[in-house]
Every structure is written in structure tokens, then in C-alpha cells.
C-alpha positions as CSV (number, residue, x, y, z in Angstrom):
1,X,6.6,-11.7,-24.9
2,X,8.5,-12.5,-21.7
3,X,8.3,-8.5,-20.3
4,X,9.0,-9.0,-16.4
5,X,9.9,-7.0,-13.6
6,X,13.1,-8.2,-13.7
7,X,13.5,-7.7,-17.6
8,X,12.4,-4.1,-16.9
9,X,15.1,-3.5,-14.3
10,X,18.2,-5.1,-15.8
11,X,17.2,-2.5,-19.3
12,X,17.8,0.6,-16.7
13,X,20.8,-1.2,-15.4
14,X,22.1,-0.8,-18.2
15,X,20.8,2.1,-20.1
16,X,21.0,4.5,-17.3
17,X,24.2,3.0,-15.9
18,X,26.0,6.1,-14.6
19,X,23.0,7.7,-14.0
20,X,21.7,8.7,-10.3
21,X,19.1,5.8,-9.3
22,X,19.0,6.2,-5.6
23,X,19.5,9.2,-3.2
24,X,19.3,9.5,0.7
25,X,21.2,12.6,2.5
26,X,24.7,12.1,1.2
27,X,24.4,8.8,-0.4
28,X,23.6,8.0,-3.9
29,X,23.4,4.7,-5.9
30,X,23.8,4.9,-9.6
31,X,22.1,2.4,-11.6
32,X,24.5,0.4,-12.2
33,X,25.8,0.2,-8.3
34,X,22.3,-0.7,-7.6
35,X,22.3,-3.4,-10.7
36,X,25.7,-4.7,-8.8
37,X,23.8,-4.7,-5.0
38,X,20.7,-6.6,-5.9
39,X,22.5,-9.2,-8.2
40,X,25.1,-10.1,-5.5
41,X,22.2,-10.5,-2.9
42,X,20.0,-12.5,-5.2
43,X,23.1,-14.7,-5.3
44,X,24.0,-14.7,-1.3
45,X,20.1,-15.6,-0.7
46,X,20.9,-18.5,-3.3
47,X,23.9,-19.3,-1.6
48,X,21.7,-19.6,1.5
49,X,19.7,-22.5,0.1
50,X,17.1,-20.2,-1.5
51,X,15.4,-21.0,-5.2
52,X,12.6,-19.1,-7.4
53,X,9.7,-18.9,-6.4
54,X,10.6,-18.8,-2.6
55,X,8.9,-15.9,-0.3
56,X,10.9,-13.0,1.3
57,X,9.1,-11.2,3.9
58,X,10.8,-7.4,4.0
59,X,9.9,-5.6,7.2
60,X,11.5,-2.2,6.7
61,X,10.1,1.6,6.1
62,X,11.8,3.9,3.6
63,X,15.4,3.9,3.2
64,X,17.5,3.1,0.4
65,X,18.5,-0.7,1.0
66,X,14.7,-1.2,0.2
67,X,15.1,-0.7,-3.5
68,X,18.7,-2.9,-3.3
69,X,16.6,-6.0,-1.5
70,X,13.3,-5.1,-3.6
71,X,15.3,-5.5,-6.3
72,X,17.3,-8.6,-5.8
73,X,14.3,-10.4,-5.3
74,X,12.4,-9.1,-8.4
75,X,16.0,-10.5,-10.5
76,X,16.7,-13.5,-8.5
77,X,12.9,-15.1,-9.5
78,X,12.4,-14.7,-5.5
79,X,8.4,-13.8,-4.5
80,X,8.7,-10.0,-2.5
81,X,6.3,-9.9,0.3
82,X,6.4,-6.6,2.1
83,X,3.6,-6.1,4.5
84,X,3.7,-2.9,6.5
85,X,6.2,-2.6,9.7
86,X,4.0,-0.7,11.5
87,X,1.8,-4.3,11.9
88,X,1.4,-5.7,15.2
89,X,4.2,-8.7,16.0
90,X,1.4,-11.4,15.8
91,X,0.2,-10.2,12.4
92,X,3.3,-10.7,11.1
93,X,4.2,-14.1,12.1
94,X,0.9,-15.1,10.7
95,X,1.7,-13.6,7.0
96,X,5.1,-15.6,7.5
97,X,3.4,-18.6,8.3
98,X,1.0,-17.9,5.8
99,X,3.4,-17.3,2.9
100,X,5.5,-20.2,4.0
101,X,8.9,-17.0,4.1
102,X,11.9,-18.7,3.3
103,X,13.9,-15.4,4.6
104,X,13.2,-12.5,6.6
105,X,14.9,-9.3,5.5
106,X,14.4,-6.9,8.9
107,X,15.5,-3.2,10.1
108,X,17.2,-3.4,13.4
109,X,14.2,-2.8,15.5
110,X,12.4,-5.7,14.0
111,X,15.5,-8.3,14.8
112,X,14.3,-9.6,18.0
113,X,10.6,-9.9,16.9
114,X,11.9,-11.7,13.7
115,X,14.2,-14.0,15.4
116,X,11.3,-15.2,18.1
117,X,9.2,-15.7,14.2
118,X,12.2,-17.9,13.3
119,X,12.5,-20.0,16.0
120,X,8.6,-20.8,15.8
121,X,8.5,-22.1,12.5
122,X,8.8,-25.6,11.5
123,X,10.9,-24.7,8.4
124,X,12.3,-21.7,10.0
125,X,14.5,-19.9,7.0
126,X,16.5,-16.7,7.7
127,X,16.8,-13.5,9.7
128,X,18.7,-10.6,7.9
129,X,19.7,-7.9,9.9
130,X,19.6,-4.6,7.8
131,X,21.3,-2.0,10.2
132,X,23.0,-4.0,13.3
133,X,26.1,-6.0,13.4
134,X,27.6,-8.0,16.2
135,X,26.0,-7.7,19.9
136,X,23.3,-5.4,18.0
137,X,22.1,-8.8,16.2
138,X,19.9,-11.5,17.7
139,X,22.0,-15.0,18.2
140,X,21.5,-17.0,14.2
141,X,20.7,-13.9,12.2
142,X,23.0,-12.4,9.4
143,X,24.0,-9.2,8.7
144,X,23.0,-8.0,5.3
145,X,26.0,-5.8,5.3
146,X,28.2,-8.4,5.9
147,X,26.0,-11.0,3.8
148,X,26.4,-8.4,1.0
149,X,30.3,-7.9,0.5
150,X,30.8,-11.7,1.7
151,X,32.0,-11.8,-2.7
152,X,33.3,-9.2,-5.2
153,X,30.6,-10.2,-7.8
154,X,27.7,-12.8,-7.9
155,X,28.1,-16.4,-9.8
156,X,26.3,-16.6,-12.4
157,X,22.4,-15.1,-12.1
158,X,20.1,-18.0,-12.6
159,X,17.5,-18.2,-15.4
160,X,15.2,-15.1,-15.6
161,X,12.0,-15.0,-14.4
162,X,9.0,-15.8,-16.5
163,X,6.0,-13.6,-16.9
164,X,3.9,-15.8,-15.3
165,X,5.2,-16.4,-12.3
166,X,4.6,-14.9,-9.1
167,X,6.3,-11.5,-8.3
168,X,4.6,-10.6,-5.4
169,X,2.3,-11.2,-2.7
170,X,0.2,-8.3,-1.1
171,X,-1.3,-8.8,2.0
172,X,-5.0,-7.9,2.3
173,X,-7.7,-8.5,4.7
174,X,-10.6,-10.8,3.9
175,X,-14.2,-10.8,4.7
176,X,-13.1,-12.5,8.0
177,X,-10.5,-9.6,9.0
178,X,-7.9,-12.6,8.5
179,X,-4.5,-11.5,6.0
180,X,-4.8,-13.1,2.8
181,X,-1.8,-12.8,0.2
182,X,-3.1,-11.4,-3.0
183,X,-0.3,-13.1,-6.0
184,X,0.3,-10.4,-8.6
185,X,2.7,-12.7,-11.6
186,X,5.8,-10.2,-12.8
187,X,2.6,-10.0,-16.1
188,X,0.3,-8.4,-13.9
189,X,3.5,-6.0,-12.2
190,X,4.1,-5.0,-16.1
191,X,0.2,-4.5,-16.7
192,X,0.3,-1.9,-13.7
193,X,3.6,-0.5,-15.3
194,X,1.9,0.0,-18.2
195,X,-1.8,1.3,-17.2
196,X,0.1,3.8,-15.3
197,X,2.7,5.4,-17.8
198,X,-0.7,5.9,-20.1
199,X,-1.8,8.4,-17.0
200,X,1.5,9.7,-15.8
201,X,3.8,12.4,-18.0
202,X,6.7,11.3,-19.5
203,X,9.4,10.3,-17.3
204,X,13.3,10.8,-18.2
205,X,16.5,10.4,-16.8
206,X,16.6,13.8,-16.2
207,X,13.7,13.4,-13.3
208,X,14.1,13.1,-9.6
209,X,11.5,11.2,-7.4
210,X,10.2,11.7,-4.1
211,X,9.2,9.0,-2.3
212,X,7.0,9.7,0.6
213,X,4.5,7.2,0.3
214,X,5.4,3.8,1.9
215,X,7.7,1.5,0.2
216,X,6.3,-1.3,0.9
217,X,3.2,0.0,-0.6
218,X,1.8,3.0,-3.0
219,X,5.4,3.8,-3.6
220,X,6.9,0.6,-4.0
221,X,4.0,-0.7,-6.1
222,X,4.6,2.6,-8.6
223,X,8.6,3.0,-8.2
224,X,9.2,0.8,-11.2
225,X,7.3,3.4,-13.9
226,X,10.0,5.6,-12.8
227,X,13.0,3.4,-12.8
228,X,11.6,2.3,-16.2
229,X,12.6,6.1,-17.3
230,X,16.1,6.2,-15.2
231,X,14.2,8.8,-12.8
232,X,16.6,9.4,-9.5
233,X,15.6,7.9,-6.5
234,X,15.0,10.5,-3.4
235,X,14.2,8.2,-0.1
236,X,14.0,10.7,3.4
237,X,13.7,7.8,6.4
238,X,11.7,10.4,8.5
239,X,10.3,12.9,7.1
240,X,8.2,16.3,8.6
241,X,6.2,18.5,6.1
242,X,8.6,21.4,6.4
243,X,11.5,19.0,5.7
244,X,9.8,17.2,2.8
245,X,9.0,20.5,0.9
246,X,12.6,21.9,1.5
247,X,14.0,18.4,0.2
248,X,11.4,19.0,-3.0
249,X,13.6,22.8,-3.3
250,X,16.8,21.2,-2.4
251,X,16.7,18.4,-4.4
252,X,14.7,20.2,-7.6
253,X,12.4,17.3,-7.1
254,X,10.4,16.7,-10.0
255,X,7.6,13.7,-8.8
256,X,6.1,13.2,-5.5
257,X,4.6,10.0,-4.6
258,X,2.0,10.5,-1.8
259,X,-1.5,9.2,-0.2
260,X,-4.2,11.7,0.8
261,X,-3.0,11.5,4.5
262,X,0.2,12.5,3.3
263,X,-1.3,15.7,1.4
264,X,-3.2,16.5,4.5
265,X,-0.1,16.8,6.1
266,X,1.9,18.9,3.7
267,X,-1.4,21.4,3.1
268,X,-0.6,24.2,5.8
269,X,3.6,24.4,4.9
270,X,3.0,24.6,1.4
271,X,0.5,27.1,1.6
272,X,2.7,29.0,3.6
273,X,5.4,28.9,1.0
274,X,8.2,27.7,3.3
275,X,9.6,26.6,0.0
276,X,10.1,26.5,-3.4
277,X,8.3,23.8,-5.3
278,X,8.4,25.4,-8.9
279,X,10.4,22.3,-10.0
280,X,7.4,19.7,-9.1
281,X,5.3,18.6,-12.2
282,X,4.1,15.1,-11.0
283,X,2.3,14.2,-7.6
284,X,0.7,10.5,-7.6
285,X,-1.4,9.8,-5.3
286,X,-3.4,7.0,-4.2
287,X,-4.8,4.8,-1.3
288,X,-7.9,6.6,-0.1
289,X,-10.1,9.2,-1.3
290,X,-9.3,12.8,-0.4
291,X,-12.2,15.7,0.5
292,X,-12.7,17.6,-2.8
293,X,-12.2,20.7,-0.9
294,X,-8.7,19.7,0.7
295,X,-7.6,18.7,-2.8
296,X,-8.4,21.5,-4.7
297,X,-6.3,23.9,-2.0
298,X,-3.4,21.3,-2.7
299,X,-4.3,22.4,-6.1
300,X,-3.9,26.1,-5.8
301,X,-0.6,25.5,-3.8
302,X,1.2,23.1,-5.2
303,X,-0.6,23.4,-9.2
304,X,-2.3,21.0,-11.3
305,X,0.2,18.5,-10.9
306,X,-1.6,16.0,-9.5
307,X,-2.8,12.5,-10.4
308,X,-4.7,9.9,-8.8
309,X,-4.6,6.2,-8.9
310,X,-7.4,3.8,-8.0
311,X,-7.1,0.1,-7.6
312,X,-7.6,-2.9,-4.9
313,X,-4.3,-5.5,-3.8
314,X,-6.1,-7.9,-5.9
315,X,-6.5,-5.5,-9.0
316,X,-3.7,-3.2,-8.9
317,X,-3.1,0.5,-9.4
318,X,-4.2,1.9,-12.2
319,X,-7.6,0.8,-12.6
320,X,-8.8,4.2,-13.1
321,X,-6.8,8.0,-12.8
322,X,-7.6,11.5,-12.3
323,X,-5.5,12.9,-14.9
324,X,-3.4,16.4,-14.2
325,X,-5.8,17.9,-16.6
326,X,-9.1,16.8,-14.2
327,X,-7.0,18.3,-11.5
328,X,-6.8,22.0,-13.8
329,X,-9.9,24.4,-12.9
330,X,-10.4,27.8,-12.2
331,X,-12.7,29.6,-10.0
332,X,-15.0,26.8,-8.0
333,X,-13.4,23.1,-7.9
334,X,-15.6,21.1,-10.2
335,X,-17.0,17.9,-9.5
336,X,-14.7,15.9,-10.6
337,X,-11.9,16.5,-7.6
338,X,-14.5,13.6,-5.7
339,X,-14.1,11.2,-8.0
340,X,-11.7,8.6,-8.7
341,X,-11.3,9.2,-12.5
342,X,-11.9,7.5,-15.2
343,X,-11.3,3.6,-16.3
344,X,-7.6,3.2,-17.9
345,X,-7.4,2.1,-21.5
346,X,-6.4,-1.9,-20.7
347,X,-9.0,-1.9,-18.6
348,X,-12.5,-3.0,-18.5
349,X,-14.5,-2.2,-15.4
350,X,-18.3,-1.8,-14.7
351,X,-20.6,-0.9,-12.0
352,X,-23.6,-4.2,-11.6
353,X,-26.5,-5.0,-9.7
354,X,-26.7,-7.9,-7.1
355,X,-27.4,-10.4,-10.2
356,X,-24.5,-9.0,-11.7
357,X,-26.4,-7.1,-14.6
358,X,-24.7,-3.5,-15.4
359,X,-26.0,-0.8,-14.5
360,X,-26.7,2.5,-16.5
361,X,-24.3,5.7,-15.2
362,X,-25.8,7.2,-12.0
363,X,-27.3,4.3,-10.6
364,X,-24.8,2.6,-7.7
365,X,-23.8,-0.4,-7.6
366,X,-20.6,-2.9,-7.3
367,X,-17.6,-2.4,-9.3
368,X,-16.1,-5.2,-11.1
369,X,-12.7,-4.5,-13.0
370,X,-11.4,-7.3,-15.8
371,X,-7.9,-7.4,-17.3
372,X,-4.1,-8.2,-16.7
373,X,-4.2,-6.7,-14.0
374,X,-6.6,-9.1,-12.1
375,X,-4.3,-11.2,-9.4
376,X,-3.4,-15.4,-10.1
377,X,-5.5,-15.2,-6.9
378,X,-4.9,-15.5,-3.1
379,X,-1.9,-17.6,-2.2
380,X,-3.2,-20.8,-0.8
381,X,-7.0,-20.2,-0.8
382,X,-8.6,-21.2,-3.8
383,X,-12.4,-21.0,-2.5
384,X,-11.9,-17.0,-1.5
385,X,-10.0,-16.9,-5.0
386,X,-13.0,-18.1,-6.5
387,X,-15.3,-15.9,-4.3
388,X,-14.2,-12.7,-6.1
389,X,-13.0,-13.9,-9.7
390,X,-15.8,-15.0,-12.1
391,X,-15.7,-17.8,-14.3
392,X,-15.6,-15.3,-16.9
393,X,-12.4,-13.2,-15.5
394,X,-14.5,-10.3,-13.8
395,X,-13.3,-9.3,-10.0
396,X,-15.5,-8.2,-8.0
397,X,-13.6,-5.3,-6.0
398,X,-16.1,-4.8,-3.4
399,X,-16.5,-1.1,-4.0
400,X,-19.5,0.6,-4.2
401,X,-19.4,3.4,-7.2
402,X,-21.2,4.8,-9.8
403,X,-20.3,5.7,-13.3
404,X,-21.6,9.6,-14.5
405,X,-21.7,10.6,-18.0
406,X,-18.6,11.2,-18.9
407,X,-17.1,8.2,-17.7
408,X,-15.7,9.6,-14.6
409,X,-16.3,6.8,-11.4
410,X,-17.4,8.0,-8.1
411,X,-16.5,5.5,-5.3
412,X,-19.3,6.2,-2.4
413,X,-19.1,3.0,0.0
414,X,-17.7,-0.2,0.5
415,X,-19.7,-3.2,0.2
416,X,-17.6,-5.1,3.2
417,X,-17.5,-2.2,5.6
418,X,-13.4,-1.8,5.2
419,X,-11.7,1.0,6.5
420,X,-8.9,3.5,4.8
421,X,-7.2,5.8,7.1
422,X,-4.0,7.3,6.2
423,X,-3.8,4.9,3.3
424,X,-4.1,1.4,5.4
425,X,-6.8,-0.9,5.4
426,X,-8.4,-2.0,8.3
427,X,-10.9,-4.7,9.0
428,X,-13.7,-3.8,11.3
429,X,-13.4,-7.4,13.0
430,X,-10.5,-7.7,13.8
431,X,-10.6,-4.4,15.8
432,X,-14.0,-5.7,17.5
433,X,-11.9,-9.3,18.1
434,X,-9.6,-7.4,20.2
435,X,-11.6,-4.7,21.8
436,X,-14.0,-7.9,23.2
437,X,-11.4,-9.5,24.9
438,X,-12.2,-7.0,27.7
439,X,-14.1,-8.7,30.2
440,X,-16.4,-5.7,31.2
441,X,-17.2,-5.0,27.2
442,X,-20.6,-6.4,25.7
443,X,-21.1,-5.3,22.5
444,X,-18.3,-3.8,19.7
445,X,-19.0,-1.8,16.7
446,X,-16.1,-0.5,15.2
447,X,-16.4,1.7,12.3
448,X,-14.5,4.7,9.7
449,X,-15.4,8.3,11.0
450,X,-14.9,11.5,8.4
451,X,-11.6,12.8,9.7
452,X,-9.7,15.4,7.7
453,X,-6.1,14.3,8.3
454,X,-6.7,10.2,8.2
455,X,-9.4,10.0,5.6
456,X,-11.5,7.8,7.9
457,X,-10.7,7.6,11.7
458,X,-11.3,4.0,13.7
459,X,-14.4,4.7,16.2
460,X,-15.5,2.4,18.7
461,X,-18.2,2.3,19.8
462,X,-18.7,0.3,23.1
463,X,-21.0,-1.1,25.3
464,X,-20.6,-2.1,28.5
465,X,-21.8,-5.7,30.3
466,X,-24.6,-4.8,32.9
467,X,-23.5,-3.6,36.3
468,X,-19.4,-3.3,34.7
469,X,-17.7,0.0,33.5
470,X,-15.3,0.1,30.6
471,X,-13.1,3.2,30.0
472,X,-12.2,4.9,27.1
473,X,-8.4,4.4,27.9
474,X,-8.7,0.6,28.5
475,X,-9.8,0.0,25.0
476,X,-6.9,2.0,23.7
477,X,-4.8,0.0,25.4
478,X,-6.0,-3.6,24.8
479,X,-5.3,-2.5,20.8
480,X,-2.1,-1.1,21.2
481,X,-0.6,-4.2,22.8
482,X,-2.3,-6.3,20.0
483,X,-2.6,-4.2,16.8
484,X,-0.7,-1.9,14.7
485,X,-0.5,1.3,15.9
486,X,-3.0,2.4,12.7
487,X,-5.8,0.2,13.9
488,X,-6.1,1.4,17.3
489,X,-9.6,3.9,17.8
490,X,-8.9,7.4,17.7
491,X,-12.6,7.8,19.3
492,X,-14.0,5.6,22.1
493,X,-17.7,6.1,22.8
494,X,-19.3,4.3,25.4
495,X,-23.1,3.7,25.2
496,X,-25.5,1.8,27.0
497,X,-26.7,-0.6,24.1
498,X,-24.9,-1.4,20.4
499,X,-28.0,-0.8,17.6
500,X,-28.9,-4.7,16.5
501,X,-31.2,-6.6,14.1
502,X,-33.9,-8.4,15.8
503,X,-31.7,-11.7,15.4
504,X,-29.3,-9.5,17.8
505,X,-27.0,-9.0,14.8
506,X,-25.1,-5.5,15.5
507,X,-25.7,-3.1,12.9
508,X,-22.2,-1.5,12.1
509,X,-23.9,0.1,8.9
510,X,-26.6,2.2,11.2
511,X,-23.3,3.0,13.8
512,X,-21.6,4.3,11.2
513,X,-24.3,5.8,9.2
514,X,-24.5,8.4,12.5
515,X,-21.2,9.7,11.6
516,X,-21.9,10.5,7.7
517,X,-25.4,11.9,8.0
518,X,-25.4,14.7,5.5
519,X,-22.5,13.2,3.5
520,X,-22.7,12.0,0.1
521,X,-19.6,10.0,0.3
522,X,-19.6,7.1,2.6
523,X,-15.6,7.2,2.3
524,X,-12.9,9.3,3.8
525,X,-11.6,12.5,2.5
């Protein structure tokens, strides 16, 4: 079978034609307009001297041209690379250089960054403007507007993708805080499709979705389950928790798709009933762990009507799910709301010792997941793709979990001391890297503290060099003009010595450790 992305798509194109496939305020797409949109852009990036298999880098946050672009790279045969726009200007010229980007596809705020890109590379590609024209537009970009009604129709689409190649790459951090492009083939896109409609209920044409979650990420990774069904599209740019909840009453919204940070937020308004959310029957959520406590009050305000995914970059979404049923209880939440579910029927995934030997439910250890769903590895870096998949086709996710009973997997740590807050990953290092080009700072230990909005919330914890002072403030700052804004400490604490090994190693796992004490999940809720 040749079941791709693409192949997926073009079905709803067609089947769902008049249907709604995309709304934002007063604008709506139907399926077949948005067919019409990502074909004739496929073609204009051909036109541009683009082929299959070439990377796009999209730098844009929710808004309705995502889907259009998304799609007409999915079609075309193109490689989607969509790292988060909230990443600091030097991170992503090093995932274009990385990815070798034949095109940037940029929101109006990112033009100038992505032009200065451009003009750095040796094969320097493209800059498409998505919402400026004329003065508004760097000197040698394009306006996708323009670059979009340049023809009435498309020539003729080129030869359909293949399962096998590569659909996308998602941008992770390594064990050395460095971005590395996880490759996901259109086979393992379809595996995820697939994995998840076995968790999610039924979806039809007569559904509307909400996407809250990032594009670029949770949401984009889980939008085509829905456009498989000829669900309608809802996209809100900015979006406040009163607004969001109104637009679920307005809208008769039957799906959310959120992360935990995203729940946090909505809890107080939609305990307060500022609006009527009978119509919801699906929220999907993944990207972190949530507090048990925090989910079941989403629970009792919003019903069972939750799901959650679990899954890596490398080993996508679902790997296991909290089904709505899980979600169900009366009386005291039961243990289950602190788990991550249970493994998804295409699946195989264990928990193992340090030999690699599984280990018997209860006892921790790593998990390892095998399957379609396992990446064609890390673009470019064969030696890190052998690192984490096996010989025999097991991936070593670099969670720490354990398997109960029933089958139900409890993820308590994480083996390379990665952070989750508000659904982004965040590399201890790479913080540290930053934070010690103060002169007056020592010693660095970054690490995740419990935080009931983020999850985990970035700490610092900083030493001074003898006889210099460091403020809290001056740290802040040396990460905001370097990092995304996600990645800058929330908490500075200056102390007079970072714990280390006798080798003078510094012990992030005893730093952190002083934040959890009493905890029995070494991960964010």
C-alpha cells in the first residue's frame, strides 16, 4: 500500500468538497478551496526551482494559511519543517542550516530575521512573506499572497509521494542541547493517523475542531485524524480562556486540541461557566503530564471528554492514550488521571533495565517503544540515529516509567534531565550555555521546578565567582536576548556553591531533587 499524507488529503478534497474545512472569524475554506490553495502553491514552490524532497522551514503560529502551506507541502512531495516561532533568531538559522531549507515560509514579524537567514546561506533559497506586501516586505522576498494568485490553477501536480519518503522533520534537542531533526516518512505520519483514531471517537463531517494547541506542533501533528473525517477547521490567532470557551459556544465546537498548560489556563473560566460547552465531546491532549488533581477538576467541568496522547519527536503520538473512559470516575479521582495510559494496539513498548532486560510491572525503568511509528532517524546524523534505535528496531525514548498491572504506564523521570513546560522541550544545557556567558557567574544548574500553570518551571540556580555579584535580573536578561522566550528561568536563586561530585561534576539531579522532595512524580503537572 502506498497510504500517504498526501493520499489522505486529496480523499477529503474530494469527499468533503463543499464541506467547511477551515474557519477563522469570518473566513472559511471548504475542502475543496483548500484542495485548490495547497495545489497551486505546491506548483509556485516548483515554479521556484523547488523538487521533492526539498525542506520548507514554516515559522508561523495559528492562523489559517498554516493548513494551506502545511498542506501544499505534504501534496507537492516537499519535507514540512515547522519548528516553533517563539525560538530565538539564532536557533532558527541553525535548524535551516541544519535542514539544508530550500524555502522559508514566514509571518510578517519573522521577515527581517528570515531575510538576514537568507542572505547567510550558501544556497540561500526563498523568503515567503505571509502577511506583508510591498514596503512591509524585506528587499528579495515574495509575497505568498501575490505568489498564490500569480495562476488561475496549478500545471500539472507532480508524481505523488511515496510512503517512504520523508514527510517531516521535527526538531528535538539532543543529549548535547544541540536541535536535531527527527525524519518521520508520510508511513510513519499514517502510523500516527492510525494509532490515534483507535483512541479517539469517531470523527464526521459533521464535527468542528478547535485548535488551541500549536500548529506547528500537538495540533499540527494530530490535525490530519480530523481532516481524515472532513471535521471543520476552527483556528483563533490569539486566544484568552474566556474567548476560547465562548468560541467552543459560538462555534458548537465539538473537539479541542490542547496541552496541559493550555488546560491550566482554561480551569478557572470553565469552572465558572462563562460558557456553554455542552457541545464538546473530544479534548486531546498531549505534551506534558498534568497534576492528577488539576485534571480531574477539568474533568468535573468540562466531562469525561478527555484523552491523552503520549509519545517522543522520534516516536510519535500515540504511543500510549488515556482513553475518555480512564478519564470517567465518580467520587475520588482514581489513580489512573497520573498516568499516561496504556500502550496503543500497533505498538510494542516496554520498560528495561540498564542491560536492556524487561522489567516486571512496578519496577522502573527505561521505556523503549518499537513500530511504524519509530522515525527513519535524525536527518544527517547517523551515529545519534544509531544511539537510540537498536539493531533490532527498539527506541529507546529516554523516559523513565513503570508499567502497573493493568497495563496502564506511569512516566516518573527522564533519563536525560529534559524539561516540559507549557508543552516545549527544553535542554538544561543550553540554558546553562547561556546563563555562563556572564562573567561574574561560576557555576549553572538549570533544572524543571513543579509549577501548576507550566508543568515544570526553568530554575536556575546560580553561583557567583568569588568576590563578584550576579543578580537575579541579569540572568533573565542574558536568556531573553539569546533564547526563546520559553526557555528563560522563571526562578533565579543565587547560592554560594552549585552541589558537585568529587570530580567537580555539578549535580543537576541533587538541584533538582530539592524541588520534588515529597513528590512521587519527577515530571510536571
Amino acid at each position: 500500500m502506498n497510504v500517504t499524507v498526501a493520499s489522505i488529503l486529496e480523499r477529503s478534497y474530494r469527499q468533503y468538497a463543499g464541506r467547511p474545512a477551515v474557519v477563522c472569524g469570518e473566513r472559511r475554506l471548504s475542502y475543496r478551496e483548500l484542495g485548490e490553495r495547497a495545489h497551486r502553491f505546491a506548483a509556485r514552490l516548483r515554479e521556484l526551482g523547488l523538487q521533492a524532497g526539498d525542506r520548507v522551514v514554516l515559522l508561523s503560529g495559528n492562523r489559517p494559511e498554516f493548513f494551506e502551506f502545511e498542506h501544499a507541502l505534504f501534496c507537492g512531495g516537499f519535507v514540512r519543517v515547522a519548528p516553533s516561532s517563539r525560538l530565538h533568531r539564532r536557533e532558527i538559522s541553525h535548524i535551516v542550516a541544519d535542514c539544508g531549507a530550500k524555502a522559508l515560509v514566514v509571518e510578517s514579524v519573522w521577515a527581517q530575521a528570515a531575510a538576514q537567514i537568507r542572505s547567510e546561506l550558501a544556497d540561500p533559497g526563498h523568503v515567503v512573506v505571509l502577511d506583508a506586501d510591498g514596503e512591509q516586505r524585506p528587499e528579495g522576498t515574495l509575497s505568498y499572497a501575490q505568489l498564490l494568485d500569480s495562476r488561475a490553477s496549478p500545471e500539472e501536480p507532480e508524481p505523488p509521494p511515496a510512503a517512504g519518503d520523508i514527510a517531516a522533520l521535527l526538531y528535538t534537542s539532543g543529549t548535547t542541547g544541540a536541535p536535531k531533526g527527527a525524519a518521520l516518512t508520510h508511513a510513519n505520519y499514517v502510523a500516527m493517523v492510525r494509532n490515534s483514531m483507535t483512541q479517539l471517537p469517531p470523527c464526521d463531517p459533521g464535527d468542528v475542531v478547535l485548535h488551541l494547541a500549536p500548529l506547528s506542533h500537538f495540533s499540527g501533528y494530530v490535525s490530519p485524524v480530523f481532516f481524515a473525517g472532513g471535521a471543520a477547521h476552527v483556528v483563533m490567532p490569539h486566544c484568552e480562556p474566556p474567548e476560547a470557551l465562548r468560541e467552543i459556544e459560538r462555534r458548537r465546537v465539538t473537539g479541542l486540541t490542547v496541552v496541559p498548560a493550555i488546560i491550566n489556563r482554561l480551569l478557572p473560566d470553565a469552572e465558572e461557566r462563562v460558557a456553554d460547552t455542552s457541545s464538546l465531546r473530544l479534548a486531546v491532549y498531549a505534551g506534558s503530564a498534568i497534576a492528577p488533581d488539576r485534571l480531574s477538576r477539568a474533568v468535573r467541568a468540562l466531562g469525561p471528554v478527555f484523552v491523552q496522547f503520549y509519545g517522543l519527536s522520534e516516536t510519535p503520538m500515540p504511543l500510549t492514550a488515556l482513553s475518555q473512559d480512564d478519564h470517567a470516575f465518580e467520587g475520588e479521582p482514581p489513580e489512573r488521571l497520573a498516568s499516561a495510559g496504556r500502550p496503543c494496539p500497533f505498538v510494542e513498548l516496554k520498560v528495561v533495565d540498564p542491560d536492556g532486560d524487561e522489567l516486571p510491572a512496578g519496577e522502573v525503568g527505561e521505556i523503549v517503544v518499537r513500530g511504524d511509528v519509530v522515525m527513519a532517524g535524525y536527518w544527517g546524523k547517523p551515529d545519534e540515529t544509531a544511539e537510540m534505535i537498536g539493531s533490532d528496531g527498539w527506541a529507546a525514548t529516554g523516559d523513565l516509567g513503570r508499567l502497573d498491572e493493568e497495563g496502564y504506564l506511569y512516566v516518573v523521570d527522564r533519563k536525560k534531565d529534559m524539561i516540559v513546560t507549557g508543552g516545549y522541550n527544553v535542554f538544561p544545557s543550553e540554558v546553562e550555555n547561556v546563563i555562563s556567558t556572564l562573567d561574574a557567574v561560576a557555576e549553572v544548574a538549570v533544572v524543571g521546578a513543579p509549577d501548576e500553570r507550566w508543568g515544570e518551571a526553568l530554575t536556575a540556580v546560580v553561583a557567583p565567582r568569588p568576590g563578584r555579584s550576579v543578580t537575579r535580573q541579569e540572568v533573565v536578561d542574558v536568556c531573553r536576548r539569546n533564547l526563546a522566550d520559553y526557555k528563560k528561568p522563571r526562578t533565579v536563586e543565587i547560592v554560594d556553591e552549585v552541589p558537585k561530585t568529587g570530580s567537580g561534576k555539578i549535580m543537576r539531579r541533587v538541584v533538582r531533587d530539592r524541588y520534588w522532595e515529597g513528590l512521587e512524580r519527577k515530571i510536571g503537572g
